[in-house]
N, C-alpha and C positions, 0 to 999 in steps of 0.2 A: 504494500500500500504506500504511494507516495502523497505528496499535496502537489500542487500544478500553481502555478501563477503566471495569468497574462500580464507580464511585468509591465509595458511599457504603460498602460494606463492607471496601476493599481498607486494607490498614492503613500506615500513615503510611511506613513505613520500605519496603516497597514503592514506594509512590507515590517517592519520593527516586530510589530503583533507575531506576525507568523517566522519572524527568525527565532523567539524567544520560546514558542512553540515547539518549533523543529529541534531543537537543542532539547528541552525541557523531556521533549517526548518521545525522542529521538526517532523520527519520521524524516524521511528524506523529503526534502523541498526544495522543489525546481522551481527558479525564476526563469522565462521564457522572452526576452526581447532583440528588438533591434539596433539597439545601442548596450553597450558596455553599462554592467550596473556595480555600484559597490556593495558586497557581501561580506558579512563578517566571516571570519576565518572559523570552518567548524567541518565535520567530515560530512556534517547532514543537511548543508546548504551549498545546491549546486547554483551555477549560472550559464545557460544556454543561450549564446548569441545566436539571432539567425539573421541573414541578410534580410535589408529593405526592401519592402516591396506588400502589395497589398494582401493580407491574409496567410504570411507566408510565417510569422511567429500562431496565429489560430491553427493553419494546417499542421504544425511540428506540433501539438497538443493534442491535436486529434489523433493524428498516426502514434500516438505513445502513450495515450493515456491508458486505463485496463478498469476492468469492472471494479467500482466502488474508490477507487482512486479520487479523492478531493481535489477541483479545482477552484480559484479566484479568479470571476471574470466577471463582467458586466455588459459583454458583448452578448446579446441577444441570440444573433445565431451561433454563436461558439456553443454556448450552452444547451439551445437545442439539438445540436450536432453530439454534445457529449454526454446528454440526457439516452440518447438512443444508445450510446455505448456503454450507459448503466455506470458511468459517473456522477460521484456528489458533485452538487456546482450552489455554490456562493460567493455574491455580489462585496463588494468592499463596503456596503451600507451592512450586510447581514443578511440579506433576503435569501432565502434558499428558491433555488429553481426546481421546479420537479415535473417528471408525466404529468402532471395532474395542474398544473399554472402557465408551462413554458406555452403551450401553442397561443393562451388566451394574450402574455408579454408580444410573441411576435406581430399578433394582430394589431397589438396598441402601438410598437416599435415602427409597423408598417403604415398606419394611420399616421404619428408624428413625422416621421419619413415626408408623406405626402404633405402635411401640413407646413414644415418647412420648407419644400422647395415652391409652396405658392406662395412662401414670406409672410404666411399668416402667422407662426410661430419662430423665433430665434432663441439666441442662446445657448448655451451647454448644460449640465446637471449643475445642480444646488451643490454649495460649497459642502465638504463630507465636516460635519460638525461631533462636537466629542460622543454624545450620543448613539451618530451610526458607529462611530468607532466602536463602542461598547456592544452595540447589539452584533456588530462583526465577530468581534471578540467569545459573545456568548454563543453565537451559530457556532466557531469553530470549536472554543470549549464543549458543545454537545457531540459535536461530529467525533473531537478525539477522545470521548471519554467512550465514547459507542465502537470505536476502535481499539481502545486499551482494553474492553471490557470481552471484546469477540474473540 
């Protein structure tokens, strides 16, 4: 069982969360981006660069990921992609993606989609405040005590 992180968008204070994790719990955790990241020094924190290019750090998660395998991402269709592969997947808010919510997320993904390219809607997601942090924290807390315990 490893954890997965689509690094390049997960934000710093996350990343921290799940270093202290991976050491604590000694679970191997993969950071996946396109630029060079800093990892503290531990045998159970890797760092996977992959080249530039679009969906090409999502594809190297999907070709490696394995059943029940925990991933961080908040890319919409990554997670539906590794929902079918019978991976865990949680958002850097905490949200868990599952069968049972991911198709209803692409639908509303796909609505905003449309909504911003006719300018009715702009912006990016809300600033991640100490709050998600905490319910992140506690999704992951649940996931790895449900893995210590199997």
């Amino acid at each position: 069982m490893s954890i997965w992180v689509d690094a390049d968008a997960c934000p710093n204070v996350i990343k921290e969360v799940l270093f202290r994790a991976a050491i604590r719990v000694e679970i191997p955790l993969i950071l996946v981006a396109n630029h060079l990241l800093r990892i503290p020094p531990s045998p159970w924190i890797k760092m996977t660069q992959v080249p530039a290019g679009f969906d090409v750090a999502d594809n190297h998660i999907v070709q490696r990921v394995e059943k029940n395998d925990l991933v961080i991402t908040s890319d919409i269709p990554l997670a539906a992609e590794l929902i079918e592969k019978q991976a865990q997947v949680i958002t850097s808010r905490g949200e868990t993606y599952t069968p049972q919510n991911i198709r209803e997320r692409l639908n509303m993904r796909d609505f905003m989609d449309t909504m911003r390219s006719s300018g009715e809607v702009t912006g990016g997601p809300p600033t991640l405040l100490s709050r998600d942090k905490q319910a992140f924290a506690n999704a992951l807390d649940r996931y790895l005590a449900a893995y210590v315990n199997s």
